[in-house]
C-alpha positions in Angstrom: 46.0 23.1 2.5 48.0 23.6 -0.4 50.0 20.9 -2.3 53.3 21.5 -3.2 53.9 20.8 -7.0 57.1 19.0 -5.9 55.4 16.3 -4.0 53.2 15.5 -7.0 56.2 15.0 -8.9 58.2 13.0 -6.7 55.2 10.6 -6.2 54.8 10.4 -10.0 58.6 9.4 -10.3 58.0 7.0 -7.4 54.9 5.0 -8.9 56.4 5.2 -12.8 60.2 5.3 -12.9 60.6 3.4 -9.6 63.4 6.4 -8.6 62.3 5.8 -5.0 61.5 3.1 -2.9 59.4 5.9 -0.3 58.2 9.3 0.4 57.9 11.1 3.1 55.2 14.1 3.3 55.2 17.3 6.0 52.9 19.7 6.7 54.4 22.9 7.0 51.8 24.8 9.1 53.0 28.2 8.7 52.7 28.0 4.8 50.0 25.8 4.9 51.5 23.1 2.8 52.2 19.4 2.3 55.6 19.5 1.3 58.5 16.3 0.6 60.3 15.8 3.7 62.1 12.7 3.1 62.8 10.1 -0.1 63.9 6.5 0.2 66.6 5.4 -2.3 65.8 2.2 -4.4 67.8 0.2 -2.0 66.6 1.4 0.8 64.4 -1.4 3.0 61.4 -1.4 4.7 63.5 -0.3 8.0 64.8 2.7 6.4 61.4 3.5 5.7 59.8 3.1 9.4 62.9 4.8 10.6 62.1 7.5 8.5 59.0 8.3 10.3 59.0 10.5 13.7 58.2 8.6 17.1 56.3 11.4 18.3 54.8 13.7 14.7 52.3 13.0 12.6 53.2 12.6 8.3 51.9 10.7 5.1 54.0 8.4 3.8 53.8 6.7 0.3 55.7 2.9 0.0 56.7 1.1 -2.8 55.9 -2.3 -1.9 57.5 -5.6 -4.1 56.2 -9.2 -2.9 55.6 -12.1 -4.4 52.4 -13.7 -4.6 51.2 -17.8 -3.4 51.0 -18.5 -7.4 54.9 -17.1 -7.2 54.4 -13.6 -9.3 56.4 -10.6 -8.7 53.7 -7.7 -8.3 54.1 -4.3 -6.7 51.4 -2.0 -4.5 51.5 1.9 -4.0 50.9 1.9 -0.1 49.4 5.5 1.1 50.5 5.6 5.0 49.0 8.1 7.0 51.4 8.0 10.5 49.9 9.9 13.4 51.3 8.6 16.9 49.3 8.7 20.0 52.4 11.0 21.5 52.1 13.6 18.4 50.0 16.8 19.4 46.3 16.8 19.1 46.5 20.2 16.9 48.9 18.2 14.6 46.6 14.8 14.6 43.7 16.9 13.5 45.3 19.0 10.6 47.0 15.8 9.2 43.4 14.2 9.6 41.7 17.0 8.3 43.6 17.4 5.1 44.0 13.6 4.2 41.5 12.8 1.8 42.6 16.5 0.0 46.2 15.2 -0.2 45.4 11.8 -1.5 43.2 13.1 -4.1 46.3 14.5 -5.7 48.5 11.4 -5.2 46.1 9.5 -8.0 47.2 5.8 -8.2 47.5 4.9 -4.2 46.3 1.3 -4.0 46.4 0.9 -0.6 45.3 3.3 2.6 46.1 2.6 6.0 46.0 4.8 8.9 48.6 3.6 11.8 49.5 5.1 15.4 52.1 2.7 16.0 54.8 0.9 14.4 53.3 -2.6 14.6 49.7 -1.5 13.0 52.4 -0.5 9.7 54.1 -3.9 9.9 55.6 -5.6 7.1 52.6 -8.4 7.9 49.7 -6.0 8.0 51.2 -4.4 4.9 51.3 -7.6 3.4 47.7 -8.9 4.0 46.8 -5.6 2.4 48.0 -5.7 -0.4 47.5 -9.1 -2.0 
């Protein structure tokens, strides 16, 4: 699986320059590719981000997350999200799962991994307890 320069980039302006809040990542089968599907504007909120994700396909997603911690300091975690619903296609789950690790490698300075088949194993709690 081959990955497309572009989502390198995007990710790079998405951890240093803050231009996005999210990414979205595809795999294009046919080219055999992870390629940028979807990017969230700075504004954009955690809903536009979940709603972003398909109900029933598999993607990697990479979230910008701001919080503020118990001692009340403003810090900031590069969530890796790797979405595969239990409705996608077993072909799909298994490509997605197969070329993770590959796809992560190249995305260098993810904090945080975690793998979800629903919406509420990607909440803004679980994301939360992750990352402080």
């Amino acid at each position: 699986m081959v990955v497309h320069d572009d989502c390198k980039l995007k990710f790079l302006e998405l951890k240093a320059k803050r231009t996005y809040h999210f990414t979205v990542f595809k795999i294009e089968e046919k080219q055999k590719q992870v390629i940028v599907e979807k990017l969230g504007e700075p504004t954009d909120n955690y809903e536009a981000f979940t709603s972003s994700l398909p109900a029933d396909e598999c993607r990697y997603a990479v979230y910008d997350f701001d919080f503020v911690t118990d001692e009340n300091c403003q810090k900031s975690r590069i969530i890796f999200i790797a979405w595969s619903p239990d409705t996608s296609k077993v072909r799909s789950k298994m490509v997605y799962a197969c070329s993770k690790d590959r796809f992560k490698r190249e995305l260098n300075g993810i904090q945080v991994e975690l793998q979800a088949t629903d919406p509420t194993e990607m909440g803004l709690d679980v994301i939360r307890s992750r990352a402080t």
